[in-house]
C-alpha positions, 0 to 999 in steps of 0.5 A, spaced: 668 854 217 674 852 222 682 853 218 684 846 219 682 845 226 678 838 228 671 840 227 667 842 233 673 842 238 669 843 244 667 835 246 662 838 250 658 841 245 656 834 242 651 830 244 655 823 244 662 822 242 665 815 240 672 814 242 678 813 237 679 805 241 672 803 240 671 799 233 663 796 231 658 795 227 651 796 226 646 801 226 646 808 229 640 812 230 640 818 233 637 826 234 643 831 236 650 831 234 655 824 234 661 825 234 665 818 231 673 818 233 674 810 232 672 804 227 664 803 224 661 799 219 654 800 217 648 805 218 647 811 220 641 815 220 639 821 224 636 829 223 643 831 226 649 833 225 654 826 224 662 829 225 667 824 223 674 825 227 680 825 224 681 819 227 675 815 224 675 810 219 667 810 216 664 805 212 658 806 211 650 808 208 649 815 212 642 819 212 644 826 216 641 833 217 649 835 217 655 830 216 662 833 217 668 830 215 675 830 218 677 822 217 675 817 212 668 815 209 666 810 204 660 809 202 655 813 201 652 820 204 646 823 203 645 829 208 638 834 206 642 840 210 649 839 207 657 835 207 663 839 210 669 836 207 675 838 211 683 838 210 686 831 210 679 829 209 679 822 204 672 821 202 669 815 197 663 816 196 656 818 192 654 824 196 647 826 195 646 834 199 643 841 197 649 844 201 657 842 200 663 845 202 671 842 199 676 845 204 683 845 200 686 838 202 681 834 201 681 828 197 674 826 195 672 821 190 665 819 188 660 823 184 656 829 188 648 829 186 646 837 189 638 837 191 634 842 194 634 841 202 630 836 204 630 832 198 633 827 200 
């Protein structure tokens, strides 16, 4: 894991990046890696791996491989790989993951339901 670094720091590495002036809703679908900088509200689906920016406010019903949390989610998350919750981090969500990793800092409120991977 990174030591209190934004996660996934070279951009260039991430399949779609959505900057932190941008502010939408909808529905999201996706194959690789997005990174979400700005403002979204509504779902979230892919087999990838979703990185929420420090920046990021999410409210919304995510279905991911990964989900990687440096900013705000509220909702709901259901990842069949795992959820990454960084330092700083604040989470208000039910989190359904057969994999999940709190860094120290994070403030996390919600239940957790661990599955075996791809149960979800």
């Amino acid at each position: 894991m990174t030591e209190n670094n934004e996660i996934v720091e070279d951009e260039n590495k991430i399949g779609t990046v959505i900057a932190d002036d941008i502010e939408f809703r909808g529905k999201i679908l996706f194959k690789n890696s997005l990174k979400i900088k700005g403002i979204f509200e509504g779902q979230i689906e892919t087999d990838g791996h979703l990185i929420v920016g420090q920046e990021a406010n999410v409210s919304s019903e995510i279905k991911a491989g990964i989900v990687s949390v440096n900013g705000e989610v509220s909702g709901s998350i259901k990842a069949n790989k795992s959820i990454e919750l960084f330092n700083n981090s604040k989470i208000n969500c039910d989190l359904v993951t057969p994999d999940l990793y709190i860094e120290k800092g994070c403030m996390f409120n919600g239940t957790c339901i661990m599955k075996t991977k791809n149960a979800t």
